[in-house]
LOKE-184749 format. One line per 10 residues: number of its first residue (from 1); for each residue x, y, z of N, C-alpha, C. Coordinates in steps of 0.001 Angstrom, whole numbers, plus 500000, padded with zeros to 6 digits. Example, Ala and Ser with C-alpha at 12.3 -4.5 7.8 and 13.67 -1.06 7.14 Angstrom:
BEGIN
1) 513190/494310/507800/512300/495500/507800/513200/496700/507800  512850/497750/507080/513670/498940/507140/512900/500030/507870
This chain:
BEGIN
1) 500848/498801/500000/500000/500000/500000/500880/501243/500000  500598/502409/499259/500603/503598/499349/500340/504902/499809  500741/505669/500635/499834/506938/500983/499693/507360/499591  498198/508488/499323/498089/509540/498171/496990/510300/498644  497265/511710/498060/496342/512589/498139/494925/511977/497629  493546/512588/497703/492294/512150/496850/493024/512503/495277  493558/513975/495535/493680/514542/494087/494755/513566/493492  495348/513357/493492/496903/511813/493421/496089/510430/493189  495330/510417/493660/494626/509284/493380/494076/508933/492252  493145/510520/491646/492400/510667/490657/492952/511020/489277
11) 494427/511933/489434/495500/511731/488295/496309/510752/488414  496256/509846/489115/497283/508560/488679/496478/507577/488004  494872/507701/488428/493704/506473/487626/493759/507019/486228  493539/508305/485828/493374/508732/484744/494819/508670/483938  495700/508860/484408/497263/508739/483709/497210/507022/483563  497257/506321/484263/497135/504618/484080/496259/504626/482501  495005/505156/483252/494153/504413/481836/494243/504851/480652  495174/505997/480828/495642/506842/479214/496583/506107/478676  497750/505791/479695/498537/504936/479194/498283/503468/478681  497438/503127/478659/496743/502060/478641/496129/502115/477161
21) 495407/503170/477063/494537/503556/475668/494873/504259/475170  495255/504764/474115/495558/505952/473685/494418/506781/472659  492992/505837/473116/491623/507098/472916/490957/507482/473928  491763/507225/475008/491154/508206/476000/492054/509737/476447  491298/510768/476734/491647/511996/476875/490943/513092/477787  491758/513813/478028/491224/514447/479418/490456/515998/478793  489939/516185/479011/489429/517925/478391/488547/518803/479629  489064/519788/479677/488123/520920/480571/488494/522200/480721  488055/522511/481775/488378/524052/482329/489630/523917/482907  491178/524637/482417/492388/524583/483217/492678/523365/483963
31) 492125/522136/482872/493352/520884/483283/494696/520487/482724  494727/521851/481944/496246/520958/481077/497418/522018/481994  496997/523591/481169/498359/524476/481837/498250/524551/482991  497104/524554/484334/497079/525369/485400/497056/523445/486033  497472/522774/485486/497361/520875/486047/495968/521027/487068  494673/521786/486194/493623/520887/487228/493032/522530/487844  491971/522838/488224/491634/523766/489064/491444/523744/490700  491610/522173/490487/492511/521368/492166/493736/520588/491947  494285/520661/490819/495380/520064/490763/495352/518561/490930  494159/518228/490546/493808/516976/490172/494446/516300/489097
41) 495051/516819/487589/495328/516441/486702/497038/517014/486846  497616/517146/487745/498816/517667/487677/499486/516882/486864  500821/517130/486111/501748/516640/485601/501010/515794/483861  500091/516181/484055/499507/515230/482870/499397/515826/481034  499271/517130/481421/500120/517920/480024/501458/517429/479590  501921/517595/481190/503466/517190/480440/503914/515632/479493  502979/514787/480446/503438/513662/479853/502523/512872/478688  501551/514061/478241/500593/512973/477575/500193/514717/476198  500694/515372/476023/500710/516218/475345/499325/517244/475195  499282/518500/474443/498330/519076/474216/496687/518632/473304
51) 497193/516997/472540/496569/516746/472118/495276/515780/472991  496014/515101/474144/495434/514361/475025/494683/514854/476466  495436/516328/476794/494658/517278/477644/494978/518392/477441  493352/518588/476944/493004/520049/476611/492296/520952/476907  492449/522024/477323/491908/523612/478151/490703/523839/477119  489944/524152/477972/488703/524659/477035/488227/526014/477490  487445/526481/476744/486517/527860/476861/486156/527653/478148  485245/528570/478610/484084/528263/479547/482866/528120/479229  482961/527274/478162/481903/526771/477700/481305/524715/477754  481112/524929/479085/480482/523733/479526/479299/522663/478371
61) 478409/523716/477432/477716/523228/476826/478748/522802/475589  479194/523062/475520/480391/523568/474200/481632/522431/474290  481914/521942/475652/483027/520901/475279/482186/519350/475726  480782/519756/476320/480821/518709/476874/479830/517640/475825  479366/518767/474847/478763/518051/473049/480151/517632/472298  481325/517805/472604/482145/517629/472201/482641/516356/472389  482503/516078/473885/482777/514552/474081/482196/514273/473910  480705/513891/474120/479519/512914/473777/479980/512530/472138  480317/513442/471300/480455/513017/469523/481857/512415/469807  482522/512638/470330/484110/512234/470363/483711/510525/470873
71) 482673/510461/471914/482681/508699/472305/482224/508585/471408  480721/509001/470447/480116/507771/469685/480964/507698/468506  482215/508299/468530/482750/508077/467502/484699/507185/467697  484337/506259/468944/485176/505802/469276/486089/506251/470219  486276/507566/470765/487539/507672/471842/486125/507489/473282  487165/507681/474260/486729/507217/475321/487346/508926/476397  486619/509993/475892/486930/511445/477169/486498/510899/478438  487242/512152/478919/486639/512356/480469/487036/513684/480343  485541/514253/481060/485254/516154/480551/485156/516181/482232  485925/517017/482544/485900/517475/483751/485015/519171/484256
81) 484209/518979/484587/483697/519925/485040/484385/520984/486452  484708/521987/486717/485396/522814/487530/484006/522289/488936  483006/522182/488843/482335/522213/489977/480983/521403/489242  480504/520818/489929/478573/520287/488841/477589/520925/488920  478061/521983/490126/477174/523104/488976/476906/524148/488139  478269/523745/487520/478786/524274/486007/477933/523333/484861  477799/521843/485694/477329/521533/484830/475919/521509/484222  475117/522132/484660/473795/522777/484465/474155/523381/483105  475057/523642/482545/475424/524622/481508/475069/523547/480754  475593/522599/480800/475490/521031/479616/475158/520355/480362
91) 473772/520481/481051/473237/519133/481254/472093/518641/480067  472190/519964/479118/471328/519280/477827/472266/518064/476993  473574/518184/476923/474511/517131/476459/474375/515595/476951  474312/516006/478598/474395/514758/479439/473178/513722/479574  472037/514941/479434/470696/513918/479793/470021/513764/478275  470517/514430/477333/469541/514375/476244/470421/513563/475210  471758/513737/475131/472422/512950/474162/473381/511623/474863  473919/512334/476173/474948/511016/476631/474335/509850/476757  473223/510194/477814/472468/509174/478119/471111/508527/477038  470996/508842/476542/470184/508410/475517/470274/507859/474103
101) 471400/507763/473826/472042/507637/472262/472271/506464/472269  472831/505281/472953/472695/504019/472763/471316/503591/472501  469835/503702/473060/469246/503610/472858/468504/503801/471835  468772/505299/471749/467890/506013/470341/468327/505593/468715  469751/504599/469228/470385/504108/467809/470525/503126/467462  469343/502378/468700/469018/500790/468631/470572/500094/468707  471219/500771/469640/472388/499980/469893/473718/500255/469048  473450/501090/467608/474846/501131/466856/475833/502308/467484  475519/503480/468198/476552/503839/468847/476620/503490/470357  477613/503534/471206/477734/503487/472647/478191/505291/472962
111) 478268/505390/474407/478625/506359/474181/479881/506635/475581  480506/506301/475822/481756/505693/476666/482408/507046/477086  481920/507461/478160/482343/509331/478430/482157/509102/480170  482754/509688/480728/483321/510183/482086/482799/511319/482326  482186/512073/482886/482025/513650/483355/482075/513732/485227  483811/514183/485127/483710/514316/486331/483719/515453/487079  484277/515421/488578/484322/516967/489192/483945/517084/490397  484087/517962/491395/483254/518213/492513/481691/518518/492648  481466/517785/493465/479506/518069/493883/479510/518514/494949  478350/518819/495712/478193/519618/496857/478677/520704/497268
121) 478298/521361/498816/479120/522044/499053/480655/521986/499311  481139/523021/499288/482747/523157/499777/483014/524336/500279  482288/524661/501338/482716/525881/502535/482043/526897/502374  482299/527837/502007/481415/529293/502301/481931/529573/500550  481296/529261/499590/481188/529261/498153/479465/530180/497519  478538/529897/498961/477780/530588/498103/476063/529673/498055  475153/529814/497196/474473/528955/497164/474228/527824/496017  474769/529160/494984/475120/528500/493097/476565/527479/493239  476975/527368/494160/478357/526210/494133/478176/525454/495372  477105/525332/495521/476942/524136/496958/475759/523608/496846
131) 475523/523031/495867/474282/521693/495505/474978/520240/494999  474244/519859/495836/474727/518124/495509/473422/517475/494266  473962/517097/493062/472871/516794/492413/473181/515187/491877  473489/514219/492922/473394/513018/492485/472138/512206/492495  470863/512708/492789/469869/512212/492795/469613/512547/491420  469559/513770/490673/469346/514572/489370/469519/513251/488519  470839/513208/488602/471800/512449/487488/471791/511028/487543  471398/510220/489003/470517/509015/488691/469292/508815/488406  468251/510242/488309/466963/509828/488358/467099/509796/486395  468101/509670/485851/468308/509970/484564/468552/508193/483779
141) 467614/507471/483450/468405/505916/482513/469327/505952/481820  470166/505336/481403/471340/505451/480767/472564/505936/481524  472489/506777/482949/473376/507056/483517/473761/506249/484779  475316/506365/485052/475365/505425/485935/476327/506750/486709  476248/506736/488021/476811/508066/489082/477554/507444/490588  478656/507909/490165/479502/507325/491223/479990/508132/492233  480120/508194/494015/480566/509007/494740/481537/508702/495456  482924/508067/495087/483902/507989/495981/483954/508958/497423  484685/508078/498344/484492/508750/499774/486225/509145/500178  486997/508504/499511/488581/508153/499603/489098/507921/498399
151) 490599/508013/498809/491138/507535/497854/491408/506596/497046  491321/505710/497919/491563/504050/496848/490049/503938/496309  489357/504084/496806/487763/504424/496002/488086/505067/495215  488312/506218/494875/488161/507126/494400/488937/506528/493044  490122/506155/493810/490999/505405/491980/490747/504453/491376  490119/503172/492048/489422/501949/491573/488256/502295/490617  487035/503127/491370/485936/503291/490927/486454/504049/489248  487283/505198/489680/487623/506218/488407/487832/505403/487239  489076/504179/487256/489346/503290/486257/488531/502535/485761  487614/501757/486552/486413/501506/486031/485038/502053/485279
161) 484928/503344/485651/484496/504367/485095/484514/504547/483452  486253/504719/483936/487021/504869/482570/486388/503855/481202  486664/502684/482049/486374/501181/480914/484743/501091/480500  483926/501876/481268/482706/501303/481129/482093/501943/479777  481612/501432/479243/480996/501656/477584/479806/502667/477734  479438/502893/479230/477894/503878/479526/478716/505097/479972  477639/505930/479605/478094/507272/480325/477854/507339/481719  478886/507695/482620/479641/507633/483873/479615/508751/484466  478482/509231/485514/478957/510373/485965/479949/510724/487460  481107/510753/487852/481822/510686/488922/482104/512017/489256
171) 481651/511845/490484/481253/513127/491804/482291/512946/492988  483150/513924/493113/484340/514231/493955/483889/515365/495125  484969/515794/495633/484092/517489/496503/485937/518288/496752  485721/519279/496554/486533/519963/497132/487387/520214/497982  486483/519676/499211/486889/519227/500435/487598/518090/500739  487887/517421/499472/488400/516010/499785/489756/515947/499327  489765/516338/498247/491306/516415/497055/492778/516650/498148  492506/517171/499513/493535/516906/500140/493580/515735/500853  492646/514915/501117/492450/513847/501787/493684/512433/501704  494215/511963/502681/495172/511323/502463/494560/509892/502759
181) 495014/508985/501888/493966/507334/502402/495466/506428/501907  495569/505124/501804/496292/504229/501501/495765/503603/500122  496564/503315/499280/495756/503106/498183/496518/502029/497575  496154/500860/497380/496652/499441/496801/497575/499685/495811  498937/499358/495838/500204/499095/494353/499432/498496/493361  499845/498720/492378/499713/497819/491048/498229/498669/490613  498027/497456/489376/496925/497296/488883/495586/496521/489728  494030/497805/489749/492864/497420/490485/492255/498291/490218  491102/497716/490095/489347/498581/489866/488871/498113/490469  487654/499128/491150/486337/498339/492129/485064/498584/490986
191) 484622/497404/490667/483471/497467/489804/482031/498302/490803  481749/499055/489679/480292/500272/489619/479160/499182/490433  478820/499655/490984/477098/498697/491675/477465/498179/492989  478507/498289/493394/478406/497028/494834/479190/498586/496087  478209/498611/497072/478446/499020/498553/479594/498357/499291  479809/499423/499808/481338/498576/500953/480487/498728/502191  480980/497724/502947/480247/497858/504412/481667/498377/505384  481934/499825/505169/483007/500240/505723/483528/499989/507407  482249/499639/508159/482488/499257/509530/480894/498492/509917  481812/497292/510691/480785/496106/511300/480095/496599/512521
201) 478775/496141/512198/478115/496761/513801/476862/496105/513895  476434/495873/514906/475374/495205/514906/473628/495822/515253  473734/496741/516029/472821/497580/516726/471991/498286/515628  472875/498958/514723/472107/500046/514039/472979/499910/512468  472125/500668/510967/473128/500390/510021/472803/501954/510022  474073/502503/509610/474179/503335/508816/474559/503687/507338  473750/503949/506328/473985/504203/505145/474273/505392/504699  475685/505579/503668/475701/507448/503430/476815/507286/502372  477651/507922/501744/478268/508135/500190/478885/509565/500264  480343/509652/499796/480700/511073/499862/481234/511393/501107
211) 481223/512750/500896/482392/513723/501775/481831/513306/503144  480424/513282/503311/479275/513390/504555/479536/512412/505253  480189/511028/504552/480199/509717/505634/481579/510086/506637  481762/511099/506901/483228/511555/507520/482426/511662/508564  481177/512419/508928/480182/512953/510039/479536/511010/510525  479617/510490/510045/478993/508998/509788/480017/508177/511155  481132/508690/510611/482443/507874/511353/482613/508246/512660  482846/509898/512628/482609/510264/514071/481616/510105/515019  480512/509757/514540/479374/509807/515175/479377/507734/515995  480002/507328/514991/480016/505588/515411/480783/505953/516761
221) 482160/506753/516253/483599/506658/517435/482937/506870/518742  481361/507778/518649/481165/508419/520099/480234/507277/520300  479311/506721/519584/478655/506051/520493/478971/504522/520543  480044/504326/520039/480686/503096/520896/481126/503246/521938  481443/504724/522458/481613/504636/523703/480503/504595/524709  479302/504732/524098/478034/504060/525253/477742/502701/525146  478570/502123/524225/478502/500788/523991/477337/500468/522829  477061/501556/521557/476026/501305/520702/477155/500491/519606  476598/499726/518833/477452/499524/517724/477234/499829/516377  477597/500383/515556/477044/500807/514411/477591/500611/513008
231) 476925/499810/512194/477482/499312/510990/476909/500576/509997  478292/500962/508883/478496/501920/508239/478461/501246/506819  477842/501595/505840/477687/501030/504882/478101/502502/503783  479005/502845/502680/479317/503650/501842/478996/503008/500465  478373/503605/500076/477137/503423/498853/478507/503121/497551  478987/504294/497160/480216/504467/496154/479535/504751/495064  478716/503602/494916/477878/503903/493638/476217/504560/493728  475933/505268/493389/474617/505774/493579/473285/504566/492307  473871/505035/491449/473348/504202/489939/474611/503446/489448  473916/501993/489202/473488/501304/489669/473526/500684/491326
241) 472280/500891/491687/472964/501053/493817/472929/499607/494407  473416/499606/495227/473438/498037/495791/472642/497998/496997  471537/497399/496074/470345/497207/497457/470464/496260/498075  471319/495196/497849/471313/493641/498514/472455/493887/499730  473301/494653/499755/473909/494977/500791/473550/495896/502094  472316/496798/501533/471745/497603/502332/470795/496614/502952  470022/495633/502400/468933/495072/502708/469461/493991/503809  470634/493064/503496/471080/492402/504484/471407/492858/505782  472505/494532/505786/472483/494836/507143/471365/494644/507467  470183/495740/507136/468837/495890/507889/468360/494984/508607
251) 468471/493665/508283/468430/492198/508191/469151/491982/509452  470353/491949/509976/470940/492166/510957/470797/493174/512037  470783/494375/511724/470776/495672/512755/469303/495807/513295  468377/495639/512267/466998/495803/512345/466581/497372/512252  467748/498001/512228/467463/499808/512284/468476/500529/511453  467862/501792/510474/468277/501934/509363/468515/503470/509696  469819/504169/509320/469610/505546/509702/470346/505994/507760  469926/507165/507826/470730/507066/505812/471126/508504/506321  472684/509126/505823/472775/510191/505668/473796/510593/504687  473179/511913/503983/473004/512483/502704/473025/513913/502928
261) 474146/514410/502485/474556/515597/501789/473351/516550/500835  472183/516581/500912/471498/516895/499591/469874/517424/499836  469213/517953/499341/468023/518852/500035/466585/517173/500530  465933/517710/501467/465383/516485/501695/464303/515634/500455  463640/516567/499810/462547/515793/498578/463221/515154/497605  462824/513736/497410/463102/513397/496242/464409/512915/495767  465490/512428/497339/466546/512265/497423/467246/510848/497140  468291/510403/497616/468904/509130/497249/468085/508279/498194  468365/508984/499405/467946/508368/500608/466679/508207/500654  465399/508287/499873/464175/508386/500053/464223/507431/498858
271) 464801/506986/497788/464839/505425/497009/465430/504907/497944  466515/504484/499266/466768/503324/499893/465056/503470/500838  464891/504178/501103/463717/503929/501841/462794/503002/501370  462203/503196/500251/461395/503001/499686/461759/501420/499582  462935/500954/498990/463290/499198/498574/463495/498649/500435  464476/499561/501226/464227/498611/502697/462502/498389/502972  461739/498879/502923/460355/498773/503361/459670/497816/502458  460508/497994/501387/459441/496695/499824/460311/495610/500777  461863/495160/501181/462222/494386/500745/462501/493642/502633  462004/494330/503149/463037/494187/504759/462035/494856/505974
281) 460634/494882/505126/459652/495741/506156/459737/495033/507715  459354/494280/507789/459164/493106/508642/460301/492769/509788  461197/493439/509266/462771/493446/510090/463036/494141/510750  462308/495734/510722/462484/496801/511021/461938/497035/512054  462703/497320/513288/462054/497508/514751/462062/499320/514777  462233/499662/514546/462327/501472/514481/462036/502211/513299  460873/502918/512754/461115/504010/511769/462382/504217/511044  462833/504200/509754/463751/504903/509508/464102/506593/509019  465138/507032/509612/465738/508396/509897/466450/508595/508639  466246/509576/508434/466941/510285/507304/467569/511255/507661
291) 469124/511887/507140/469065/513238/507633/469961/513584/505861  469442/515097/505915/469212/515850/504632/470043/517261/505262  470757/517977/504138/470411/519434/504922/468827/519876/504647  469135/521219/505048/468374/522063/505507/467094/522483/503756  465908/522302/504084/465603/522646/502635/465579/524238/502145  466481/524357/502401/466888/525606/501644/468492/525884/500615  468606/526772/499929/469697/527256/499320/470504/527238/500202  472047/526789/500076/473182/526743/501012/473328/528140/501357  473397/528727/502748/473644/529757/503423/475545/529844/502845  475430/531274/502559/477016/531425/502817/477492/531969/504199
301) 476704/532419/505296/476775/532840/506589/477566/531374/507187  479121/531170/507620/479747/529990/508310/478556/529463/509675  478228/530577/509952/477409/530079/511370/475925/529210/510531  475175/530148/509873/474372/529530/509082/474567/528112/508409  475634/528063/507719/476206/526886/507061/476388/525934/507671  477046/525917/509141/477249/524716/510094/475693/524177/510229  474668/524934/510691/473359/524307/511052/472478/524076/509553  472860/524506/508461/472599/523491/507051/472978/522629/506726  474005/522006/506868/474859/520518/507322/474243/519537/507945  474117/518638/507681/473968/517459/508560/475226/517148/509647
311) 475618/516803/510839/477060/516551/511195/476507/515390/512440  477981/514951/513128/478114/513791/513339/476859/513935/514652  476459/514854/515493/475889/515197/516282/474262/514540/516211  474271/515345/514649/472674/514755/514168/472413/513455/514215  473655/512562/513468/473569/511274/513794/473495/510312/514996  473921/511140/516206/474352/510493/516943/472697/510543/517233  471992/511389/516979/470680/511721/517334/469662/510745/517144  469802/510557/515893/469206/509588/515467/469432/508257/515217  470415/507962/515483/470647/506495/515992/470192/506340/517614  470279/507263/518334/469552/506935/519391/468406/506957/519517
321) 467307/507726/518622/465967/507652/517970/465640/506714/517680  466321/505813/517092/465485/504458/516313/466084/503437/517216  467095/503801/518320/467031/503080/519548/466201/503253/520249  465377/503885/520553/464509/504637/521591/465572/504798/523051  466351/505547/522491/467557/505490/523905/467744/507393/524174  466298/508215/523492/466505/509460/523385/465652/510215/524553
């Protein structure tokens, strides 16, 4: 094993699989000269030329029709978006052509494209740069949306990403790209669809994906010290999601808490709801808890912002809720 940054993680998957292919290519906002607008793509101009990563306009609608024609016509991009919700600019690309063109062509093109970048918030940015829209982009067929939490996630999932023939949407955060994790030597991918059960517990499950399962972890550390135990389950993949891993904890813990980065209607966490109750009703000794931020626009006020957050506190809350230990 290796130490690496998140951001190290995510230019060494993408440098591997270039080297690997030589129709895959990196394109966006200041990934070639400025290596990345997190320095995600560092060093990768140098070694893979102007033709393989290339700076674009700020025109989101504009490069990201660019890849969609560039896959169905055989290369394999990855369009990096500066933030996702830049990508509102081309989400007519993503939902109307990426995802739909295998279909609409009865199968003769694929369309084999990456669109990655940061989601959610990342600190006092505002309200237009702090939306998490991975519910958006799975409630979409044809798309498949991935949320690494770490680094060796983050590089497994990316390479796989890379290989997959569907359009791939992979969601990073800001907040993470300094994040330091251990990350396996050699050659490895974690295939799209399957949950990690990041920590064993028996009492309660917790389900969550992203920057947010950090609030997930702390919240276990404290209440093992009342002696609760709490199994942590990290999604990775949103689309296609792994319900058979969520459904078994439940199965075990008997109590389900989900937490999610993202406004409360219409969320990720309100489809696990929906399949634990089709699939695990009967198991369930407690209501299940959700926690969401706040339904409003992200406050840029820091004081405001802390109580729009979900954090480890809330959890601890509600795992003692569906204990009845409150």
């Amino acid at each position: 094993m290796k130490t690496l940054q998140f951001r190290e993680a995510i230019a060494e998957a993408m440098s591997e699989e270039m080297r690997r292919d030589d129709t895959i290519y990196l394109m966006g906002e200041e990934v070639a000269e400025y290596n990345g607008a997190y320095k995600a793509s560092k060093g990768m101009l140098d070694e893979f030329g102007p033709e393989r990563v290339l700076d674009t306009p700020i025109s989101e609608l504009g490069f990201a029709g660019i890849g969609v024609g560039s896959a169905m016509n055989g290369n394999r991009p990855i369009i990096e978006f500066m933030t996702f919700n830049f990508s509102l600019v081309g989400i007519d690309q993503i939902i109307n052509n990426a995802a739909k063109i295998r279909q609409m062509s009865g199968g003769q093109f694929n369309c084999p494209i990456v669109f990655r970048g940061p989601t959610a918030s990342a600190g006092q940015l505002g309200a237009t740069h702090s939306q998490a829209f991975e519910s958006w982009y799975a409630n979409t067929p044809g798309l498949k949306v991935v949320v690494p939490s770490n680094p060796a996630d983050a590089k497994g999932l990316l390479k796989a990403s890379i290989r997959d023939d569907d359009p791939v949407i992979f969601m990073e955060s800001e907040q993470m790209y300094g994040d330091k994790g251990e990350v396996p030597e050699g050659e490895y991918t974690i295939p799209l669809g399957v949950a990690d059960v990041k920590r064993e517990g028996k009492d309660v499950t917790i389900v969550s994906f992203g920057k947010i399962i950090k609030e997930a972890y702390k919240a276990a550390d404290e209440l093992e010290k009342d002696g609760i135990s709490c199994e942590i389950i990290d999604l990775r993949t949103i689309r296609p999601m792994d319900h058979e891993t969520i459904i078994n904890s439940v199965k075990k813990t008997n109590r389900l808490v989900i937490l999610e980065e993202a406004w409360p209607f219409g969320n990720v966490a309100t489809e696990i709801i929906y399949h634990v109750q089709d699939k695990a009703f009967d198991y369930l000794d407690a209501p299940i808890v959700k926690l969401n931020t706040a339904d409003t626009p992200a406050p840029y006020s820091p004081v405001l912002l802390a109580e729009w957050l979900p954090n480890h506190e809330d959890v601890i809350k509600a795992v003692k809720k569906v204990l009845y230990k409150l």
